[in-house]
N, C-alpha and C positions, 0 to 999 in steps of 0.2 A: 595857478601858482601854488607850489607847498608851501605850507605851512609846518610848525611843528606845534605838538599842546605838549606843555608843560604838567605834569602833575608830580606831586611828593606826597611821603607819607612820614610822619618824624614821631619818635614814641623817645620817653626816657623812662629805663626798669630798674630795677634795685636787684635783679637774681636772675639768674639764668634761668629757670621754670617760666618767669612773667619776659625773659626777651623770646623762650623759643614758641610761647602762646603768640606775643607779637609778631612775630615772625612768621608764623603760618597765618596770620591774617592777612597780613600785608601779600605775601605769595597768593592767598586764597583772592587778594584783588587786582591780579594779573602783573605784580612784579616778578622779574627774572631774578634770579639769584645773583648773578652780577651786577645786578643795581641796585641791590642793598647793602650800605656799610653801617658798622660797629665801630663805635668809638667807648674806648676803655683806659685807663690807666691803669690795669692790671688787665692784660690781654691771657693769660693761662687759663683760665676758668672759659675762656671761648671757643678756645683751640678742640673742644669738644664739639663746639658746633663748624666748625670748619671741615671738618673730618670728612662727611659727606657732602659737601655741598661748594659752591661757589659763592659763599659771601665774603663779601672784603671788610677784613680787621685791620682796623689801624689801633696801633697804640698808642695813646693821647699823651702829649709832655715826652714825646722822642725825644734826643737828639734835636735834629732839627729843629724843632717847635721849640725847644730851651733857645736854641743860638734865636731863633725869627722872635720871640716874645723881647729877646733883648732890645735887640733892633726895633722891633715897632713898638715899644714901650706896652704891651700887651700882654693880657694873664698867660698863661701858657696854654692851657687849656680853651680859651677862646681859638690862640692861632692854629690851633690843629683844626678847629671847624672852619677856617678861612675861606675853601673853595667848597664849600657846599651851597652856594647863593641863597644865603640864610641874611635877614635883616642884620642890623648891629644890637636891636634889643635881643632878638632869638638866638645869637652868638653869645650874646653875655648870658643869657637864661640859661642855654644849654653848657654854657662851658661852665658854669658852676656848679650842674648839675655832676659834670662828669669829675670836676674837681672834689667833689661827693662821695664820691665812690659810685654811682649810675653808669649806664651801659647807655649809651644813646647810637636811635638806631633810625637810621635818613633811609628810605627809598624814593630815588627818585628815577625819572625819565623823559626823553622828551620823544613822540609819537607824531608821527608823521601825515597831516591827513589831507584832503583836498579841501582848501578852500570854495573851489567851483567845481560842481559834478561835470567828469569826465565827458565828451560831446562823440560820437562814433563819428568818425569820419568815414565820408562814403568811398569804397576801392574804387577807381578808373577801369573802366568798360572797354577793355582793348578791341575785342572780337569789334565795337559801332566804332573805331577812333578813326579819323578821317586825317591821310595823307598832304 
């Protein structure tokens, strides 16, 4: 039966030198570029790290995230971390972080492995099969 494992990595920086150090560590422990997002409430200063790569920038207190904090009665900056399957203490940690001025930066993924080692199954012997 598959399984998936779970793992993340979440770092909160204050400067683009200490996210793009983060950054290559996270890579250096077998995250893909596409599984790692940035959250920012001034997203311009990251648009440098976008350039070459496939990281996902969200900008925190969009649109969006103003109309949903109304509605959920929510910081703003909490409801942009919403879907990251982040605690409700690490939601409120991080979103204050980012209402800060911080760059916070999640890699996560889920990894597919075998629960039970795989068993060969033996092929059928046509040439001995009996009619």
């Amino acid at each position: 039966m598959r399984k998936l494992e779970y793992r993340r990595e979440i770092a909160l920086v204050y400067s683009i030198e200490e996210a793009t150090q983060k950054l290559n560590i996270i890579r250096g422990h077998g995250f893909s570029e596409f599984e790692i997002h940035l959250f920012a409430k001034d997203i311009l200063p990251l648009q440098s790290l976008k350039m070459y790569t496939d990281l996902q920038i969200h900008q925190a207190g969009n649109l969006v995230d103003q109309i949903l904090s109304v509605v959920m009665q929510q910081n703003v900056y909490e409801v942009c971390l919403r879907n990251m399957k982040l605690s409700r203490e690490e939601i409120v940690h991080y979103g204050h972080g980012i209402e800060q001025g911080a760059i916070f930066i999640i890699a996560q993924h889920d990894h597919p492995y075998e629960k039970e080692p795989k068993t060969q199954k033996a092929a059928w012997n046509i040439s001995n099969a009996v009619d």
